[in-house]
MIDOSE-1310 file (N, C-alpha, C; in nm, 2 decimals, decimal comma, always signed):
residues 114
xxxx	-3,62/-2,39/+2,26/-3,55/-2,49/+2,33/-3,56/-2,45/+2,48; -3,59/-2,56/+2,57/-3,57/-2,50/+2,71/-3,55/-2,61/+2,78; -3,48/-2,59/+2,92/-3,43/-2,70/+2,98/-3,48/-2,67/+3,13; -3,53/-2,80/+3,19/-3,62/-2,80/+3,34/-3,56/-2,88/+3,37
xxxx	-3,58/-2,85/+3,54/-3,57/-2,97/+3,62/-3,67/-3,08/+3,69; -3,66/-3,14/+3,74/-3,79/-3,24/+3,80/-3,88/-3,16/+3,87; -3,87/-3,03/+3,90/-3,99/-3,00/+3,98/-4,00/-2,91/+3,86; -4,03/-2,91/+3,75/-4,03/-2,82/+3,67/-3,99/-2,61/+3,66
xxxx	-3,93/-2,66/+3,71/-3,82/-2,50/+3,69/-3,77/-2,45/+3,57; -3,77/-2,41/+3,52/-3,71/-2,35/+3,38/-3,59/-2,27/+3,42; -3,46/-2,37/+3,38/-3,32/-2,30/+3,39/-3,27/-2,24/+3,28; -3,31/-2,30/+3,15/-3,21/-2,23/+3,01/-3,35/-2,23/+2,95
xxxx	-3,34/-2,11/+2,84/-3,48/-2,10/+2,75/-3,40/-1,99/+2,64; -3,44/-2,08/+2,54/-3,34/-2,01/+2,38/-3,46/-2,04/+2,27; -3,45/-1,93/+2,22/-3,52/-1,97/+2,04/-3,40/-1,92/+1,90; -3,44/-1,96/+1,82/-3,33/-1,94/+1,70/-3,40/-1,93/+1,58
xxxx	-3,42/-1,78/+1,49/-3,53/-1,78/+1,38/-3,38/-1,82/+1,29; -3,47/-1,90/+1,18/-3,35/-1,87/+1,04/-3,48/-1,87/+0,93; -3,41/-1,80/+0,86/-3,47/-1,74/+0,76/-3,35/-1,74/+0,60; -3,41/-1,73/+0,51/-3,27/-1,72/+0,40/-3,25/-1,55/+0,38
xxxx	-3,15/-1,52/+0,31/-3,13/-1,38/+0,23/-3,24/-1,34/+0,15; -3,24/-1,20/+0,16/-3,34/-1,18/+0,08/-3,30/-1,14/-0,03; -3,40/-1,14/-0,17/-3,37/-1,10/-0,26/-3,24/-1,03/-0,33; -3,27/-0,88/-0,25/-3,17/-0,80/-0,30/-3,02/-0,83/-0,21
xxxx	-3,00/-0,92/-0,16/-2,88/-0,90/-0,06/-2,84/-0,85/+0,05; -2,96/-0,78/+0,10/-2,91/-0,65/+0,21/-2,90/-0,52/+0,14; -2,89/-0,48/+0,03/-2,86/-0,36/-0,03/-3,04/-0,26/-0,09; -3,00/-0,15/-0,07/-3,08/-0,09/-0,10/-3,22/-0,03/+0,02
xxxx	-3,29/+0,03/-0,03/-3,38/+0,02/+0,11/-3,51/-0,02/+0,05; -3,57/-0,11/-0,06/-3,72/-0,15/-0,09/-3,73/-0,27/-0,03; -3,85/-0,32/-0,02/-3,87/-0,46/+0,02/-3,89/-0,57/-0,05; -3,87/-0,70/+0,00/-3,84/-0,81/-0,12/-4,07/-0,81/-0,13
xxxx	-4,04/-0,92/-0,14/-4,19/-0,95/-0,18/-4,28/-0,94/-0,06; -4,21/-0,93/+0,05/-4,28/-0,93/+0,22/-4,19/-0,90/+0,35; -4,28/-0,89/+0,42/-4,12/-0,87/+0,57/-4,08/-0,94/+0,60; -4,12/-1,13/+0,54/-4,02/-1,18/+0,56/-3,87/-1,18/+0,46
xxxx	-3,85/-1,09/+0,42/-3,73/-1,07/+0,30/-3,71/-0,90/+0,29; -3,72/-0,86/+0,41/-3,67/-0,71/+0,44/-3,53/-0,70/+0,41; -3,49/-0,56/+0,34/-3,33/-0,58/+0,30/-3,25/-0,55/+0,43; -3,28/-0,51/+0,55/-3,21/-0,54/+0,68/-3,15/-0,66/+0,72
xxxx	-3,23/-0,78/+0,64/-3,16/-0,89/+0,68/-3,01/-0,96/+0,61; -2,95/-0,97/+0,64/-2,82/-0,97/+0,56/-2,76/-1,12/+0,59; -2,76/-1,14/+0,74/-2,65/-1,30/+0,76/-2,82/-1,41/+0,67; -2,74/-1,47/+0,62/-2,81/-1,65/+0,57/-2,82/-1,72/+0,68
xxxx	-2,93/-1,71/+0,71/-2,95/-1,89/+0,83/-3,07/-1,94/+0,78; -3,06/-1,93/+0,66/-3,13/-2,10/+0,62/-3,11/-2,20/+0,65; -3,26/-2,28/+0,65/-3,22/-2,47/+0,66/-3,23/-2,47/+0,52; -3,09/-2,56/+0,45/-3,09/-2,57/+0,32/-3,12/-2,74/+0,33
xxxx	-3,19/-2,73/+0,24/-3,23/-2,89/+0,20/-3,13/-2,98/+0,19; -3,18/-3,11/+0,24/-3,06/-3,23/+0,27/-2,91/-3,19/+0,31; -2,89/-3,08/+0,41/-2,80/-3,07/+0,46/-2,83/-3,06/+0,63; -2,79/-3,11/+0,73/-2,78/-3,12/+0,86/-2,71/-3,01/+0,92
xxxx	-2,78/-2,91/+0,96/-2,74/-2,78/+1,07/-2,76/-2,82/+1,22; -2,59/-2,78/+1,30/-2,58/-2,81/+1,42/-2,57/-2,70/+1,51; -2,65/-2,70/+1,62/-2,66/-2,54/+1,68/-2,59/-2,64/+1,81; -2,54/-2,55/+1,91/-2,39/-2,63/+1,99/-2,50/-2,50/+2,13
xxxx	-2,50/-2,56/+2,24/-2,61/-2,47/+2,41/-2,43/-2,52/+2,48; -2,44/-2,44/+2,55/-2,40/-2,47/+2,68/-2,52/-2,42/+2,83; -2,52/-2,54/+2,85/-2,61/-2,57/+2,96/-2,59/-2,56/+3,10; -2,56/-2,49/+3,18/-2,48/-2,48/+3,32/-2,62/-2,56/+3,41
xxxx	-2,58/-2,64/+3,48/-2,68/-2,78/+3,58/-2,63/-2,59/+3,67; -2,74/-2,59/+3,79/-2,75/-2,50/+3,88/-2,68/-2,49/+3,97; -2,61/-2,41/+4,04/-2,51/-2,45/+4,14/-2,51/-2,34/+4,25; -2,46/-2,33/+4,33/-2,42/-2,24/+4,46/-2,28/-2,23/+4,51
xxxx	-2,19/-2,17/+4,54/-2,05/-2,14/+4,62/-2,10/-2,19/+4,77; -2,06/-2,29/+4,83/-2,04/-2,27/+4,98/-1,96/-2,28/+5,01; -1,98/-2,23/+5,19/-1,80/-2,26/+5,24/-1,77/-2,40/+5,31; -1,71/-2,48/+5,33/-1,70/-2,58/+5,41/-1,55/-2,59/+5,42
xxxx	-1,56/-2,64/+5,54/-1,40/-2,61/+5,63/-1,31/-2,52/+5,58; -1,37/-2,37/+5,58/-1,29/-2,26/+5,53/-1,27/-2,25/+5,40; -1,30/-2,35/+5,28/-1,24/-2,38/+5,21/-1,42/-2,35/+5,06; -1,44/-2,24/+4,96/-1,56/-2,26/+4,87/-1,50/-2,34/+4,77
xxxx	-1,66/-2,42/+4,81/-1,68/-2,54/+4,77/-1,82/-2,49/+4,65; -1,83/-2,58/+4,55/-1,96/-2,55/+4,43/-2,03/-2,64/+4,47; -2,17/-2,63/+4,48/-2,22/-2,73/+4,49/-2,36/-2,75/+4,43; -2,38/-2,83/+4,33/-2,47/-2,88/+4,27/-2,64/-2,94/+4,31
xxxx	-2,73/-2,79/+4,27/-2,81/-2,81/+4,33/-2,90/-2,90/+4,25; -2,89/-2,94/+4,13/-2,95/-3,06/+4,07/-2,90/-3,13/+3,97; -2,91/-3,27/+3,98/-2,82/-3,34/+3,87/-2,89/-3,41/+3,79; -3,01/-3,36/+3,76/-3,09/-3,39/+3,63/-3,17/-3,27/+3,59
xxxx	-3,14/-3,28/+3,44/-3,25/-3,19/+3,37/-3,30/-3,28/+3,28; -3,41/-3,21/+3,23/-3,49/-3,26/+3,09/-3,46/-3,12/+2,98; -3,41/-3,19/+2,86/-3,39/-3,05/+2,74/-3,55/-3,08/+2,67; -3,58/-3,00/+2,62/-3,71/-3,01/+2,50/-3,68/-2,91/+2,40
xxxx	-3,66/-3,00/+2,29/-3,65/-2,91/+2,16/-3,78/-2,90/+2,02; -3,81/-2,81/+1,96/-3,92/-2,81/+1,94/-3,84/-2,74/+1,77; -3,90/-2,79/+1,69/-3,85/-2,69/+1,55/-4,00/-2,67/+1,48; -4,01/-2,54/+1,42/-4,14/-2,51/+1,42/-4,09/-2,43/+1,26
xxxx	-4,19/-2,50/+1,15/-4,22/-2,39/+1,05/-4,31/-2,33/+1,05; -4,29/-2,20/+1,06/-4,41/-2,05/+1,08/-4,34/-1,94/+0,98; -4,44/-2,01/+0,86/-4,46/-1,88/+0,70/-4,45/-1,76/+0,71; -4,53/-1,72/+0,83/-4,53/-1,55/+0,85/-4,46/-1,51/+0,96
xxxx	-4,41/-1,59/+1,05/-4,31/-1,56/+1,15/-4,36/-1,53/+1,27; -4,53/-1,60/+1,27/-4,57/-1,58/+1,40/-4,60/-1,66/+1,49; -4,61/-1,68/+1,59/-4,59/-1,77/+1,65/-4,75/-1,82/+1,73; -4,78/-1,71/+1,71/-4,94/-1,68/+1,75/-5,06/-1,74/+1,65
xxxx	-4,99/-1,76/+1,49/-5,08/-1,76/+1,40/-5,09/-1,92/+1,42; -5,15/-2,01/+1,46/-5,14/-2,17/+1,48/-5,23/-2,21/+1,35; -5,29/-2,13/+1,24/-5,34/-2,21/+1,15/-5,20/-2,25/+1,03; -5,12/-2,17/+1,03/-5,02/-2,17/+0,94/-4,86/-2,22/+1,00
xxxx	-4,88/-2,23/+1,17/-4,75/-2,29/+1,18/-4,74/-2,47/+1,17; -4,66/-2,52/+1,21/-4,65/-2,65/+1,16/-4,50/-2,73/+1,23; -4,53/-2,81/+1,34/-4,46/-2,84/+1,41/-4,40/-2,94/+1,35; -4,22/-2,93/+1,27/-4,17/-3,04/+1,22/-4,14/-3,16/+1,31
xxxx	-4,02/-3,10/+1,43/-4,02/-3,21/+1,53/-3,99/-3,17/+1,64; -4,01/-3,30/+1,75/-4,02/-3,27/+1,90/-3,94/-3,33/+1,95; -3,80/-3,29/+2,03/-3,68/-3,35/+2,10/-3,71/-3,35/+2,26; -3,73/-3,50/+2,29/-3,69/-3,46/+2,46/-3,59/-3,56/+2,50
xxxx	-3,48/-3,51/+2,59/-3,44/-3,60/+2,62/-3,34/-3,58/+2,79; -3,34/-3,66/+2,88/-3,28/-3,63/+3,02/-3,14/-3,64/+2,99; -3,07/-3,55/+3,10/-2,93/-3,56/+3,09/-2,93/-3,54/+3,28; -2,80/-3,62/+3,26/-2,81/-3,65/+3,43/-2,62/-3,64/+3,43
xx	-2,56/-3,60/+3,54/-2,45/-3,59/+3,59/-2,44/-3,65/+3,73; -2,33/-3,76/+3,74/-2,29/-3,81/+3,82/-2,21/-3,75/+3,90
């Protein structure tokens, strides 16, 4: 996910792997069937089927402190971004590998402050 402004600047830039549990739960030290199911991994962030997962950004628009009549003032150096969100299934976890990844879907959308 990353969020620009009209001259294309990159202000926020976030990615988020989820993966399910592996096999053994976290316990033990062998490995599941591959490293994507290493027993280090312990939290669940699967996408579980037909259920809707909400991930929540706070997005700060760019700003500066000035002073005006003695008094700091914030001031907002731009009042539009564009967010782009991208959800990507990649088997082996790479991101480099483009015969096996598989772009589910593509979010764009402007947000503007008055």
């Amino acid at each position: 996910m990353t969020a620009t402004l009209d001259n294309g600047k990159k202000i926020f830039k976030d990615s988020k792997v989820f993966m399910p549990v592996p096999g053994r739960m976290g316990r033990g030290d062998k490995m599941g069937r591959g490293p994507y199911e290493k027993s280090g991994i312990i939290r669940d962030s699967a996408l579980p089927p037909m259920r809707t997962i909400t991930e929540k950004y706070d997005i700060p628009f760019p700003f500066e402190d000035v002073k005006e009549r003695g008094k700091r003032v914030r001031k907002i150096l731009a009042r539009e971004m564009t967010i782009n969100v991208e959800l990507w299934y990649m088997p082996y976890g790479s991101r480099n590998d483009d015969d096996n990844n598989t772009l589910f879907r593509k979010f764009t959308k402007k947000v503007t402050i008055e």
